[in-house]
N, C-alpha and C positions, 0 to 999 in steps of 0.2 A: 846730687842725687836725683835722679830722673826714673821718670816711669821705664818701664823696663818691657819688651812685648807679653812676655809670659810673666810679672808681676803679680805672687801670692799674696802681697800686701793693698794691690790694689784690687784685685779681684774680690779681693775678702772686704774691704771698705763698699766699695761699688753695691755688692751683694748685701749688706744688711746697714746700708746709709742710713734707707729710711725707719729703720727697725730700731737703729740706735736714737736719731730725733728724737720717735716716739718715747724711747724712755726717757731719755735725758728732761725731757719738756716739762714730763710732775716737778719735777726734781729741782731746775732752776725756775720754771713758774713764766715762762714764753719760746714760742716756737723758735724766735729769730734766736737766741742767747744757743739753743738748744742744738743748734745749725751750725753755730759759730766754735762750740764746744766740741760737736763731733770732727768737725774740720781741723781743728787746732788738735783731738787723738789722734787723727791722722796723720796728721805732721809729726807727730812721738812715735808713732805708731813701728816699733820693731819689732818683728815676729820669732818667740823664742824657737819653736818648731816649726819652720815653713812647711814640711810635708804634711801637717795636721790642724786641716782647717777649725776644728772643732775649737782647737786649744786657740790659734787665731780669732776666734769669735769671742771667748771669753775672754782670752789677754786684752782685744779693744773695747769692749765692757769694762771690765776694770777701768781702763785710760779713760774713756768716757763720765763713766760713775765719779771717779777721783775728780776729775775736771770742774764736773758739775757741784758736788759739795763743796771744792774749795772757792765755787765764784759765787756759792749762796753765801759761805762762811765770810770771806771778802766782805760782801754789800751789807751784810749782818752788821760786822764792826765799822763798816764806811756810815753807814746809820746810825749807830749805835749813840753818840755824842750830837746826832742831828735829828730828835723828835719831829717825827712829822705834824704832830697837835700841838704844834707851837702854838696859845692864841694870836690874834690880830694886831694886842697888843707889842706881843715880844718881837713882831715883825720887821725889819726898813721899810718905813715907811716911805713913800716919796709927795709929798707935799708940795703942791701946786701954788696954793697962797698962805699967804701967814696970816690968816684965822682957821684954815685948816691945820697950821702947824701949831698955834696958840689951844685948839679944839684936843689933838694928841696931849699937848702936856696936861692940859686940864686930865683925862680919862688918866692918863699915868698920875698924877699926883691925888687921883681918885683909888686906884688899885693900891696905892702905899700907903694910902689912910686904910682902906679895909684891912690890909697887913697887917698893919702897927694895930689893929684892934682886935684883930686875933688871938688867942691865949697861942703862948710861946713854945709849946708842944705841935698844933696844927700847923705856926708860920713859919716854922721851920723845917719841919716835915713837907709842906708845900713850896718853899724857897727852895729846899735842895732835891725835889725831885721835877718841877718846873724848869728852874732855873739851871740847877748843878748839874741836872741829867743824871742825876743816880739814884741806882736801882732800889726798890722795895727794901732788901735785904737790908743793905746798906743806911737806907736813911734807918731801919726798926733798931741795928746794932748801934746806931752811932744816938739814938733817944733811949736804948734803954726799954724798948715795947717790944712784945711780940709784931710780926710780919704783919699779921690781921690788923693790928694796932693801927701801926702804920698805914695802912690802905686806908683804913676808913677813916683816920686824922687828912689822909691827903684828899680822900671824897668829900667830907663835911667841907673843907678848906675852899674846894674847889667850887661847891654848891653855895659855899655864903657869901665866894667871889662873884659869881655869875650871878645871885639873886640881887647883889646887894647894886653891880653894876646895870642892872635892866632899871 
């Protein structure tokens, strides 16, 4: 499938390239993605009424719009089980000497004592949304608390972690 001289599908890409970028770029949140997304309607790009540019502008709107939700929705769940506030701790670390590796276990075996001192509503509410990566919802159904509950068992949690480890 090649460009054609008198090509309604390219002529119609060509004429509002930059017009689609611009939209697509709220949508997925950077120019290059937005670029790459109109490029890839293009290549879909089959025009239901070639005599009716109008309906040609919309039909690659759509393809474009489609494109761009489903590669926010993608990165959403590619994220979704990879917190980016992971602390320092829950990181790999990579360890030069072993008194810096001996200094790691010490702060871990400091973080499991503040756990374990925890009342067992917070440490688990903070266990499974730290650690498990699940949602609010989820940890308040599976304690038994309202949502609110839940948030603020995992704020106190998190506040007596970080007060207790400074």
């Amino acid at each position: 499938m090649g460009i054609q001289g008198n090509d309604t599908r390219y002529e119609t890409y060509v004429a509002y390239r930059a017009e689609l970028v611009r939209y697509a770029t709220p949508i997925i949140g950077s120019r290059e993605d937005a670029e790459d997304i109109v490029q890839e309607a293009f290549a879909r790009f089959v025009p239901e009424a070639a005599q009716s540019p109008l309906r040609l502008k919309s039909y690659l709107y759509r393809i474009v719009r489609n494109l761009a939700f489903d590669t926010r929705r993608r990165r959403r769940l590619e994220t979704r089980g990879h917190p980016d506030d992971t602390p320092w701790w829950g990181l790999p670390q990579n360890h030069e000497t072993p008194e810096q590796q001996a200094l790691l276990y010490d702060h871990i075996r400091q973080v499991e004592a503040i756990l374990a001192s925890m009342p067992a509503q917070k440490r688990i509410a903070l266990e499974m949304h730290r650690f498990g990566g699940y949602r609010i919802e989820e940890i308040a159904r599976h304690l038994g608390v309202s949502t609110s509950s839940a948030h603020r068992l995992i704020q106190s949690g998190l506040a007596e972690l970080i007060e207790k480890m400074l």
